[in-house]
C-alpha positions in Angstrom: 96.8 219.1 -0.9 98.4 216.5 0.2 96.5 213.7 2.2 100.2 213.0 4.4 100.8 216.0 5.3 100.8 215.8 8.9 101.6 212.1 9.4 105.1 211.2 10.0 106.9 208.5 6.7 106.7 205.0 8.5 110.1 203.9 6.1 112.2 206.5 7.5 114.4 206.5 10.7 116.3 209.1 12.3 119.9 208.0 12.5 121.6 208.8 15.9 125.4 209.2 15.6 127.4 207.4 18.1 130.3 208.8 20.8 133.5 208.7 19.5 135.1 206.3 21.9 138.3 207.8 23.3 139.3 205.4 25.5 142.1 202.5 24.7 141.0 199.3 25.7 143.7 198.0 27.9 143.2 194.4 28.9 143.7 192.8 25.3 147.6 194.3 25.4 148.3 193.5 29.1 147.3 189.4 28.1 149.7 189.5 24.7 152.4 191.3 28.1 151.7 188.3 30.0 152.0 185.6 26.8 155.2 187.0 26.3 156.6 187.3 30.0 155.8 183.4 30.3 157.3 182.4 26.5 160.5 184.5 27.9 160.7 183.1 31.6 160.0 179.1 30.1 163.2 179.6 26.9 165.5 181.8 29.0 167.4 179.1 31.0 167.5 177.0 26.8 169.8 179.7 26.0 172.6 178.7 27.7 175.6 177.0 26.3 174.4 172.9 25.4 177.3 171.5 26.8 176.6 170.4 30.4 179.4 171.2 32.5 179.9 171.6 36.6 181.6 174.4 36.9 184.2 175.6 39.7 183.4 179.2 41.6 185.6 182.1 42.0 185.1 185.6 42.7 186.2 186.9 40.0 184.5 189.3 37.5 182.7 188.8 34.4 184.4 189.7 31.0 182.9 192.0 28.7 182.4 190.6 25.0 180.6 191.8 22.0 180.4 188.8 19.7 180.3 185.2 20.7 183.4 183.7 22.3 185.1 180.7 21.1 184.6 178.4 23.5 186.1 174.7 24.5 184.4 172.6 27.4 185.5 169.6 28.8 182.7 167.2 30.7 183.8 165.0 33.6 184.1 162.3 31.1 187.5 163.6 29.5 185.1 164.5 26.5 186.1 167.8 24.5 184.2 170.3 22.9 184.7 173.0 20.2 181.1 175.2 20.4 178.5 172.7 21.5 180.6 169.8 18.3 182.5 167.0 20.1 186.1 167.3 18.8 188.9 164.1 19.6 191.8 165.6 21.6 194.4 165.2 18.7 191.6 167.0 16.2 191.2 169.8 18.5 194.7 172.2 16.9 193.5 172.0 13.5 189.7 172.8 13.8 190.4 175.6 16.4 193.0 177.1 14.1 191.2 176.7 11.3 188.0 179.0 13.2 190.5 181.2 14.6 191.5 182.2 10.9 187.9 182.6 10.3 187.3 184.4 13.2 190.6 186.8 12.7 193.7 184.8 13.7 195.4 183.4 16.8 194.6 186.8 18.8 191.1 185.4 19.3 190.2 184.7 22.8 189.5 181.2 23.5 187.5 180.7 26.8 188.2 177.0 28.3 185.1 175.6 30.7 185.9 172.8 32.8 184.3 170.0 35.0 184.8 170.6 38.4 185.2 166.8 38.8 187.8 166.3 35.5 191.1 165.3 35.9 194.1 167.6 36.0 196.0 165.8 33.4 193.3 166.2 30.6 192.6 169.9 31.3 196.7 170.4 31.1 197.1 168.9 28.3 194.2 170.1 26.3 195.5 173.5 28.1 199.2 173.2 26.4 197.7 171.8 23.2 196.2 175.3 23.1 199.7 177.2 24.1 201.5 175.1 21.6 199.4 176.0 18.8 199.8 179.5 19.3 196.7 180.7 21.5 197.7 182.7 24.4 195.2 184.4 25.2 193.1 181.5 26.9 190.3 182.2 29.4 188.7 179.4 32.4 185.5 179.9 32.9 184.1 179.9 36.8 180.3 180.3 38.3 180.5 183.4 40.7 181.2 181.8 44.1 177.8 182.1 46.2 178.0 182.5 49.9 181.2 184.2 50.5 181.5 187.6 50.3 184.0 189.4 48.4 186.7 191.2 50.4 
């Protein structure tokens, strides 16, 4: 017979099994949202293009474009710009024809931003510079006007 017969093992423990827990704990995802709203919102207005340039308004429409335009910016200095590079005025044919060839030729687009407050000579003459190397298809870039509506 045995003396522990009827007296429960002191060393041994019933093991409960736990709920599976089904629901998703929201909260931790909606803070990483929130992180990356405010990273987004603070580097959006660093994307844009690093020359700083006052630019005219117009009414016209936007352009659709799939890759990045080649792009040459003149500040209210008289200052020129190939990309975000400063290029000198008589430098500006060869490097842009040599990028055009890289780029696909003389068909390429070239979009042309302008101070509001340079002077007509330099943007005409850094405009026929462009025609007389062979780019015709130039762009000017405008701001959207605001306050007048379109008619």
């Amino acid at each position: 017979m045995a003396a522990n017969a009827g007296t429960p093992i002191i060393g041994r423990r019933k093991h409960r099994r736990r709920k599976v827990m089904s629901e998703i704990n929201v909260t931790p995802m909606v803070d990483v949202m929130l992180v990356l709203l405010i990273i987004f919102m603070v580097s959006a207005p660093l994307l844009t293009v690093g020359v700083p340039i006052d630019l005219p308004q117009s009414q016209a429409k936007s352009l659709d474009q799939d890759k990045e335009p080649l792009t040459l910016s003149v500040n209210d200095k008289g200052q020129v710009f190939l990309q975000n590079a400063e290029i000198a005025v008589e430098d500006m044919i060869p490097k842009l024809q040599a990028v055009a060839q890289a780029r696909g030729g003389n068909e390429a687009r070239v979009y042309v931003r302008g101070d509001r407050r340079v002077d007509y000579g330099t943007m005409m003459r850094v405009m026929g510079r462009l025609s007389s190397a062979g780019f015709h298809r130039v762009a000017l870039v405008t701001e959207f006007e605001q306050g007048s509506k379109a008619k």
